[in-house]
C-alpha positions as CSV (number, residue, x, y, z in Angstrom):
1,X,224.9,95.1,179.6
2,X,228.4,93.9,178.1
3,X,230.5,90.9,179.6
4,X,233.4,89.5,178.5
5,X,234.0,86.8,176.2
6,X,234.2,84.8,179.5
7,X,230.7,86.0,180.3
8,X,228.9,85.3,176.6
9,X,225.7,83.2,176.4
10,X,225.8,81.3,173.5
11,X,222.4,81.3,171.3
12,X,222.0,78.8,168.5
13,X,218.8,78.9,166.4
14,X,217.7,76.3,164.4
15,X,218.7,75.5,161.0
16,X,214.9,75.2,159.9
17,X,216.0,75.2,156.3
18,X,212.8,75.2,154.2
19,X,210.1,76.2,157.6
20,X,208.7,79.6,158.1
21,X,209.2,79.4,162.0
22,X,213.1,78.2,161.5
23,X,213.1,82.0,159.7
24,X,211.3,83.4,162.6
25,X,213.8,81.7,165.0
26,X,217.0,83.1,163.6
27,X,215.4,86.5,163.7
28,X,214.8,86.1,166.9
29,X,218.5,85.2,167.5
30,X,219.7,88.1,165.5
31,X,217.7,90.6,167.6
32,X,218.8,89.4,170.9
33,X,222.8,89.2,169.7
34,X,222.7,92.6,167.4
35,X,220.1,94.8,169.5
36,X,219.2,94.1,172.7
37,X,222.1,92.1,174.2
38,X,225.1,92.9,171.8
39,X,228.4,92.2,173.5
40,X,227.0,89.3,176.0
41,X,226.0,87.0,173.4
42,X,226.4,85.7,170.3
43,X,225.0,83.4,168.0
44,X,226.7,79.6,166.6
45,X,226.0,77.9,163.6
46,X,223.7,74.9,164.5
47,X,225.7,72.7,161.6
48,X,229.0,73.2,163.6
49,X,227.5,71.1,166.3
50,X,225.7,68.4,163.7
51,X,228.9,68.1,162.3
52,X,230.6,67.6,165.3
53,X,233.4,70.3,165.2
54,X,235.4,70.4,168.3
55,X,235.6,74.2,168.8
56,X,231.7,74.5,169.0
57,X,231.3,71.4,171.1
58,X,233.8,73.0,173.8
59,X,232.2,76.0,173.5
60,X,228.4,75.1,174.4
61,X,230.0,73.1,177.1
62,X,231.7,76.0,178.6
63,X,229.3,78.7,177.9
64,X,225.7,78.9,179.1
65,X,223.8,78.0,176.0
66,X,220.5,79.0,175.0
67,X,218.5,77.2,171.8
68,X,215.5,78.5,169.8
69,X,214.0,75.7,167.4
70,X,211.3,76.0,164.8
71,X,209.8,72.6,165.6
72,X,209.0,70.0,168.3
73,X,211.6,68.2,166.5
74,X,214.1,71.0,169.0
75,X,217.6,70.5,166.8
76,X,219.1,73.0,168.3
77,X,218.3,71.8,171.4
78,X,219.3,67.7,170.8
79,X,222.3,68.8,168.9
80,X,223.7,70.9,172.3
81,X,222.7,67.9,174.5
82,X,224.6,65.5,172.0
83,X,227.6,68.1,172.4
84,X,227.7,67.1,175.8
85,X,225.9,70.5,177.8
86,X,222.9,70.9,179.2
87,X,221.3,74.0,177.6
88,X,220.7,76.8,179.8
89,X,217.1,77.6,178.3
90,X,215.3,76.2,175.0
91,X,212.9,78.0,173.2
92,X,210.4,77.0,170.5
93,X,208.9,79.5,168.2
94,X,205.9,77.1,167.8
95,X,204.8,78.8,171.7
96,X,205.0,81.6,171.0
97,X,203.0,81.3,167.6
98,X,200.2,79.3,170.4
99,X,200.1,82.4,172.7
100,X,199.8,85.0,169.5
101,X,198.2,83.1,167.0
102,X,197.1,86.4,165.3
103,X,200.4,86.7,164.2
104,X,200.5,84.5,160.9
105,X,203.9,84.3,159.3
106,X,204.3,84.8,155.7
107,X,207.0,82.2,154.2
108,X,210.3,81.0,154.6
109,X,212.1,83.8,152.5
110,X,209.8,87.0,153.9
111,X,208.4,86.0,157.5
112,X,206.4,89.8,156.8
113,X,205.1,92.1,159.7
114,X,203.7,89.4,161.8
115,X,206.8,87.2,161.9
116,X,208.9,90.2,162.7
117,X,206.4,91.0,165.5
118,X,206.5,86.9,166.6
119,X,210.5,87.1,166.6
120,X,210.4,90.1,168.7
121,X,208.7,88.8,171.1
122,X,210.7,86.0,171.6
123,X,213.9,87.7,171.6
124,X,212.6,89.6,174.7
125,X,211.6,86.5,176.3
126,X,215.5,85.4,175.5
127,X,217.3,88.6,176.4
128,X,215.2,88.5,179.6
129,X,216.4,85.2,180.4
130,X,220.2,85.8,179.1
131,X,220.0,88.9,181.8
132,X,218.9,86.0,184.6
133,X,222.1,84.0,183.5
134,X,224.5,87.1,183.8
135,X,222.8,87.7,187.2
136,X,223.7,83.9,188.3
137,X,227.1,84.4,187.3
138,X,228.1,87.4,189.2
């Protein structure tokens, strides 16, 4: 799938600075942007938004934006809604770690096999929903 920049969904993973499943969430994001869905998305730095710059705020309000966060705290999430946009899906690593609680992630700095395996699987649960928003916008 490619799209133009017209055509990008936006994902923005949590900062989760010091939390294993923040790690896990920008993994996700990676793999979604770099393998399965390079040239229809692309990631944004969460601390644009927190720090209100006006670029990132135009561009989660004209882009369908999709949020991974760590936590329940969901900063990704309440940061996009503060931006003024709705996002277009938000994800929380913390469900998938309750439907695969085998998978135990190692730490912050090295997530290990299991937090690999975790971010894979929510990358394809993000990837399958970016392909539903390419589909609505055709």
């Amino acid at each position: 799938m490619s799209g133009t920049s017209e055509q990008r969904v936006i994902i923005i993973p949590c900062s989760g600075i010091g939390k294993a499943f923040g790690s896990v969430g920008r993994e996700a994001a990676y793999v979604v942007t770099e393998e399965l869905r390079p040239g229809c998305t692309e990631t944004m730095c969460l601390s644009l938004l927190t720090l209100g710059d006006v670029e990132a705020r135009r561009q989660v309000r004209k882009h369908p934006t999709i949020t991974i966060d760590g936590c329940p705290t969901g900063c990704a999430r309440v940061n996009v809604e503060q931006a003024g946009a709705v996002p277009a899906a938000a994800f929380r690593v913390f469900d998938v770690f309750r439907q695969h609680k085998e998978l135990r992630v190692r730490s912050v700095s090295d997530i290990g096999k299991a937090g690999e395996e975790m971010a894979r699987i929510l990358a394809e649960d993000v990837a399958a929903k970016v392909d539903e928003l390419q589909k609505e916008r055709r």
